[in-house]
N, C-alpha and C positions, 0 to 999 in steps of 0.2 A: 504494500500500500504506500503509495508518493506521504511526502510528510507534508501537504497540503489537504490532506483528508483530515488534518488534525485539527484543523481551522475551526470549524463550527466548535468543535469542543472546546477549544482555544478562547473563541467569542463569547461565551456564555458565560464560561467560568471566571475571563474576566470583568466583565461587564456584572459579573453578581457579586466579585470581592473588591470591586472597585467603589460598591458603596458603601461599606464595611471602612474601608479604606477613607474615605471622603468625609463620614462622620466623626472622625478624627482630626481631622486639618482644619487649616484658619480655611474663610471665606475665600481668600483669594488663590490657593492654593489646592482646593477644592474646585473649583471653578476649571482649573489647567487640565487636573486630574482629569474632569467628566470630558473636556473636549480631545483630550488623548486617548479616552479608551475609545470613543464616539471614531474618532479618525483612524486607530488600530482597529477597531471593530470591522469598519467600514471596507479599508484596505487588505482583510480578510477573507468578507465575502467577495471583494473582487479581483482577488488573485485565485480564489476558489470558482468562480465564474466564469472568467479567463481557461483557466485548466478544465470545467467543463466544455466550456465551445470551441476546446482545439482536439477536443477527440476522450475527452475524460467521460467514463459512465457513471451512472450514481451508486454510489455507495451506501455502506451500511458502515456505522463504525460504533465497535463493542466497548463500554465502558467498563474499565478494569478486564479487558480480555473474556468476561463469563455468558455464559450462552441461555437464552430465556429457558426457564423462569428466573434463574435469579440474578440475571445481567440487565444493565438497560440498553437502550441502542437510537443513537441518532441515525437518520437518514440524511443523505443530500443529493439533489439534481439539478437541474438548471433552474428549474423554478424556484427554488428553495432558495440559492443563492443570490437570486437576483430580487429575490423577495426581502433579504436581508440587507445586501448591499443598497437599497431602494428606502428600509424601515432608517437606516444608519445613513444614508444621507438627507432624508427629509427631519429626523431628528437633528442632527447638526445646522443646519439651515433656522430650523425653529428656535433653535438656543441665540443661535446669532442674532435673529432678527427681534427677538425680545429680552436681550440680554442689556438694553436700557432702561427699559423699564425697572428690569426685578429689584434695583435701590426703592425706586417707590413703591413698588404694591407687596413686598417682602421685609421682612424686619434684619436688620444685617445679620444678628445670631441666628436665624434661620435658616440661609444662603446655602451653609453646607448642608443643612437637612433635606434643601430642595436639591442640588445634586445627586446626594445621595437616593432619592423617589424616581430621578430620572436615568440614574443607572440601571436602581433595580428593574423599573419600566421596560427598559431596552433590554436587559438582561432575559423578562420576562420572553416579549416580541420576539427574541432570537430564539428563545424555546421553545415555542409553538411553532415555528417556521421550521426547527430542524428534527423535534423530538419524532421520534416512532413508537414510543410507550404514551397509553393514554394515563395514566394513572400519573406519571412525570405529566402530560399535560395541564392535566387539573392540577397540578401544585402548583406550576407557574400562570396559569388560568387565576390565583387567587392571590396570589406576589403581586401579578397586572392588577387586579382589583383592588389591592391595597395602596398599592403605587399613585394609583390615578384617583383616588378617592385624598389622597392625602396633596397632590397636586392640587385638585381641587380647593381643598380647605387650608392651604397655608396662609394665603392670604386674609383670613381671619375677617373677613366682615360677613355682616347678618346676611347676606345674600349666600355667599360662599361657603357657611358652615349649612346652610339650610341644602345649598345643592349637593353638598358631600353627601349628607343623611340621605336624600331622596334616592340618590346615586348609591350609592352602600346597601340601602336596603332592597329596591330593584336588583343591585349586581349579585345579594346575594339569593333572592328567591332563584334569580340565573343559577347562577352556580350549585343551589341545591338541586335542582332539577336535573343537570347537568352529572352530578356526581348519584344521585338515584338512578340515572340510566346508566353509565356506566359500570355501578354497582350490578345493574341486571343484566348486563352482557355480558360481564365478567362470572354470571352464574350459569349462563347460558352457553356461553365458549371456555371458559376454563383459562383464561389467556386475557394479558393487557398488553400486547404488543401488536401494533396495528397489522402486523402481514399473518401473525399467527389468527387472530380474529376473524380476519378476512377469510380463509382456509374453513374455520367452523362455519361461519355463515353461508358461505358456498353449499356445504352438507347439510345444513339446516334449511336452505331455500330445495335441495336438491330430494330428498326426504319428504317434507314436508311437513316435521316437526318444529313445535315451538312459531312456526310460523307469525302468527299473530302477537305473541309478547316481544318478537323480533319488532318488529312494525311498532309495537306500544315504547317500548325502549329508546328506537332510531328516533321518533317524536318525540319525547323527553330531554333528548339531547338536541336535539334542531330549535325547538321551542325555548331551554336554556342559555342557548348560544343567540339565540337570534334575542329575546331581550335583553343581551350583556351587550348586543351592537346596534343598539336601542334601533328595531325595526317597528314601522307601525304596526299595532295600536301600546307599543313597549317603550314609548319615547318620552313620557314626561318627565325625565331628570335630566332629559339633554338638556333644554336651550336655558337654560341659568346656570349648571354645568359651566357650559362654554360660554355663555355668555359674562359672567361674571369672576371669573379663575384669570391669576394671569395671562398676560398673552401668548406667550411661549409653551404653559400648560395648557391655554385654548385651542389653538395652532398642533400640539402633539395630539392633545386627548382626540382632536377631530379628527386630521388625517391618519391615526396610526393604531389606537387602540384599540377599537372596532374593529382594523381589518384585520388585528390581530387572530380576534374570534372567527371575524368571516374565515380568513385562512383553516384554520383549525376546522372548519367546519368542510370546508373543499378537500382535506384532506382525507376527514372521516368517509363523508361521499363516497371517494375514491379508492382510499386504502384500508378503510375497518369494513363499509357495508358492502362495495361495490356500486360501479354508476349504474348499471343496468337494474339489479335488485332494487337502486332508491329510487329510480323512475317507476316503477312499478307500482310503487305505493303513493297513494294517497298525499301523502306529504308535500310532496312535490308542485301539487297543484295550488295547497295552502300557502306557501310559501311565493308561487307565482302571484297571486288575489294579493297578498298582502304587500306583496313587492308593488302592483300598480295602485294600491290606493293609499302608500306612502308618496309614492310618484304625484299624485295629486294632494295630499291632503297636507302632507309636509309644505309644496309652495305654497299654496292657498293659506296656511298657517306663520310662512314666510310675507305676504303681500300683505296681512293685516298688523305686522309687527310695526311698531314706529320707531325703537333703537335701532341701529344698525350691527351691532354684536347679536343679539336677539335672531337677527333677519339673517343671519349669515349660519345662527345656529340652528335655526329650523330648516333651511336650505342643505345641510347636511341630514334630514330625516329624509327627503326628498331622492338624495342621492344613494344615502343607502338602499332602499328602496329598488332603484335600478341592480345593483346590484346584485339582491335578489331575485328580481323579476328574471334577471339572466339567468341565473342558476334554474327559478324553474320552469324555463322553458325546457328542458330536459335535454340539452343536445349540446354535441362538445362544443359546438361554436357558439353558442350560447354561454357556454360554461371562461372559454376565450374572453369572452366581452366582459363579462363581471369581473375576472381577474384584471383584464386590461385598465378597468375601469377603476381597481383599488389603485391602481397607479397613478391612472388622471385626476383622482376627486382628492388621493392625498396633496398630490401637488397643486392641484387649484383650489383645496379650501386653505391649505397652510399660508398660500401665499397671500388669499383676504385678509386671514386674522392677522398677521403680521403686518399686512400694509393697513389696514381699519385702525390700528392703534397710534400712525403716523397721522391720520384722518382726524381723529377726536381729538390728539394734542395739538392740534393748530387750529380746533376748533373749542378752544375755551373748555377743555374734556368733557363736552357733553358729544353723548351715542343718538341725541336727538333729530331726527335728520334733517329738521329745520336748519338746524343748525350749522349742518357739511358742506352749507352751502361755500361755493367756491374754495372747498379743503383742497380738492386738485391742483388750487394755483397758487395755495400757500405753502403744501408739504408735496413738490413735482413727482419726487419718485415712488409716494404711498400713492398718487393719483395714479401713475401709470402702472404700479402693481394691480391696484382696484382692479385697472381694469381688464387688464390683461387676464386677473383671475377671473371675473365676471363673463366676458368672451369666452373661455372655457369653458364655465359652468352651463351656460346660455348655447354652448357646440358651435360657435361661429370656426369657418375653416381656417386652416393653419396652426390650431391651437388642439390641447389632448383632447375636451371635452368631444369636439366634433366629431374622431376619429368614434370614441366610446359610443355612440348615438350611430352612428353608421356600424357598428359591429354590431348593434341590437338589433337593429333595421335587418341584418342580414341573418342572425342568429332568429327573428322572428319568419323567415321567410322559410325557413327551414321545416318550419312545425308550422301546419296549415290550420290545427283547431285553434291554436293561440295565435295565428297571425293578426286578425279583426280586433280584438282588444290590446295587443302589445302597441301594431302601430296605432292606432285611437292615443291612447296614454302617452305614449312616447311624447306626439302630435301638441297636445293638450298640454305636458307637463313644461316643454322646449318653451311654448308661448308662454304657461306664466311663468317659467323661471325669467323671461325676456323681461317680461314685467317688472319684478320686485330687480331686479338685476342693472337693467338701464335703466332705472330712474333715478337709480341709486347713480349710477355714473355720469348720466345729463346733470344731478343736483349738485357732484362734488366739480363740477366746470361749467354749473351756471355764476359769472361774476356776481360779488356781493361786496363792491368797495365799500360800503360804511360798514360792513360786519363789528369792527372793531377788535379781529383778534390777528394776532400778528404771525408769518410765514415762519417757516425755517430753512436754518442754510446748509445745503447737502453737506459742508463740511466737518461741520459737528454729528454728524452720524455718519459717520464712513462704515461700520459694522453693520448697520440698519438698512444701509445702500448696496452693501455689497449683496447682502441675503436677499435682499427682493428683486436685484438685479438676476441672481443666480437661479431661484425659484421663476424667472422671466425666462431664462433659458430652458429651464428643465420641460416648460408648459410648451416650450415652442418646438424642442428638438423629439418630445413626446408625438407632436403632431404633423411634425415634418419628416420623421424618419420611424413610421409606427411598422414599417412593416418586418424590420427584423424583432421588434422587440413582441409581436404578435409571434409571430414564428417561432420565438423562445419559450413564450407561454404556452404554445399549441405541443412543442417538443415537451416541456418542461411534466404538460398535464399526462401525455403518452409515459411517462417513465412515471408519471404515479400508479398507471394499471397495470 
């Protein structure tokens, strides 16, 4: 085995004693630490991805040498690395562009605490992406939970302790649920190691035993997972979540936590149930319904928000939504577009929350959008992230969203009973995201010379500038060069079967 296979295990382990490490050290020392592992993390998975797409297969790599049951076992493929490399640079990106902030909305002796929730975070995200033991998944399933519940809440105001709670106690009915099904497949297969699992449930679909508690199970865990990635009707702890958390932990918890689950969830699909056995079931279709009437009811709950943190956080119920709508369409190319898609919706919600907060400091910090008015021409380069994320979000061409919105298009074309309501919804949701989206962008570049609140000078935020310039490339080379990174996903999902 190349000593590049060591990597994931490498990532993990550091990224999880690096916050161990961090609650030790002054604030500014702390700070170095989190963006050194963030960039050793990052330059891991893509020297592991690299040696995948030059002829490398996926691996299986045994912890302490032991062979199941009493070993554990990371897996990695193309998708897996490039899922990592992908969580590890939209994390770094998020840190930079709200790392002026965190003096104000953080109390200095905290500084190292919030590092430390952001290693463990990533630490979590890296173990969902690489694990092949579900039983290790659910540990780090509740590391994430704790992580982002305590992002959440460091900033200490009545809003932010209120959204931890709501957030805590949603993530954990998830998690119970979550850990009750896998409790019952573990009675059922005898095994918590994804490939072993998969093996029984083959004999159990082929039989014709157990059938039904298989299906009660596989629901438990979809239904878990999918309110820990707040899908509608599971979403009231989002938008004060993100809306009222730093920005840096707004910007992560949106684009990364969630796909964290979603992930884990593509996996299960693929590597514990089988895709064909979960098409079969029932599931599939609830999840499709509930995927389109997030698609709607998410912007529609977006268009009547009048902060613009608020409007940015229910616009992420919206988008998860598609996400699932792909998955249940039940077809690989379907399945391509949702993956595609956790790529696009991380890079164009992180790069809102991080430019919105250049927005409302130039606008006398109010989120009121009375208020935005001409923010475009006092803070230039928050204007031009706005908006470039907004065009994303909204699928104008050139940009990722667009691409994600024509993979659906085509992933619905493929399945003839879902074609009539996907494109409907798709149709439906494009316009009002247009809605709540450019008006928000005509309002922050309609001039307001008397406003009375004063611009800022690109040069005093060079770290601020550079992150939303970078997040401007990521959105653009997503949408101009989609077709090899669609090819990785399509090879990436073939080495999960």
């Amino acid at each position: 085995m190349d000593f590049v296979c060591n990597f994931p295990f490498f990532s993990i382990l550091l990224t999880l004693f690096s916050g161990t490490i961090c609650s030790m050290l002054p604030r500014r020392a702390a700070k170095w630490v989190n963006t050194g592992v963030i960039l050793a993390a990052g330059g891991m998975s893509l020297a592991l991805l690299i040696w995948m797409l030059s002829g490398g297969e996926c691996f299986v790599y045994r912890m302490g040498h032991f062979p199941a049951p009493w070993g554990n076992e990371i897996r990695a493929g193309i998708l897996e690395a490039a899922m990592a490399l992908f969580f590890c640079l939209i994390m770094l990106l998020s840190m930079w562009g709200g790392r002026k902030k965190l003096d104000e909305e953080v109390e200095e002796s905290k500084h190292n605490l919030y590092y430390v929730l952001v290693n463990l975070l990533l630490s979590s995200l890296l173990a969902l992406v690489y694990t092949n033991d579900l039983f290790t998944a659910y540990v780090f399933v509740e590391i994430n939970t704790i992580a982002a519940c305590g992002l959440i809440m460091i900033r200490q105001i009545g809003r932010t302790l209120a959204a931890a709670v709501r957030y805590m106690i949603m993530s954990l009915v998830g998690s119970g649920l979550l850990l009750i099904g896998l409790c019952m497949l573990y009675d059922l297969t005898g095994h918590l190691l994804m490939s072993n699992i998969r093996e029984q449930v083959e004999v159990i679909m082929a039989e014709g035993t157990y059938a039904i508690p298989l299906v009660i199970t596989v629901a438990l865990m979809v239904v878990g997972l999918a309110i820990k990635s707040a899908l509608f009707p599971f979403h009231a702890w989002l938008p004060d979540a993100y809306g009222y958390s730093t920005i840096s932990s707004a910007a992560i918890l949106s684009s990364l936590a969630s796909k964290g689950y979603i992930f884990l969830l593509i996996k299960i699909i693929y590597r514990v149930i089988g895709f064909t056995v979960f098409n079969n079931t029932h599931i599939i279709n609830v999840l499709f319904v509930f995927g389109l009437m997030a698609m709607v009811f998410g912007s529609l709950s977006a268009i009547k928000e009048s902060g613009i943190r608020r409007m940015i956080a229910f616009s992420s119920v919206a988008q998860v939504g598609y996400i699932y709508m792909g998955i249940g369409l039940g077809t690989k190319v379907g399945m391509v577009a949702s993956v595609y898609h956790i790529f696009a919706h991380a890079a164009g919600k992180a790069l809102l929350f991080i430019a919105v907060i250049g927005l409302t400091d130039v606008s006398g910090f109010s989120r009121r959008f009375i208020d935005q008015t001409g923010a475009g021409f006092r803070n230039k380069i928050a204007g031009i992230g706005f908006t470039v994320g907004s065009l994303s979000m909204v699928g104008v061409p050139v940009f990722a969203g667009f691409v994600s919105k024509i993979l659906f298009a085509q992933a619905a074309v493929n399945n003839s009973r879902k074609l009539l309501p996907t494109m409907i919804v798709l149709a439906v949701s494009t316009i009002l995201n247009a809605i709540y989206f450019m008006k928000t962008v005509i309002r922050i570049y309609t001039p307001a010379p008397d406003c009375g609140f004063e611009g800022v000078a690109l040069r005093k935020e060079k770290l601020y500038a550079l992150s939303i310039l970078l997040f401007i490339a990521l959105n653009i080379a997503l949408g101009m060069s989609s077709q090899p990174v669609v090819d990785a996903i399509s090879t990436g999902l073939d080495m999960f079967g």
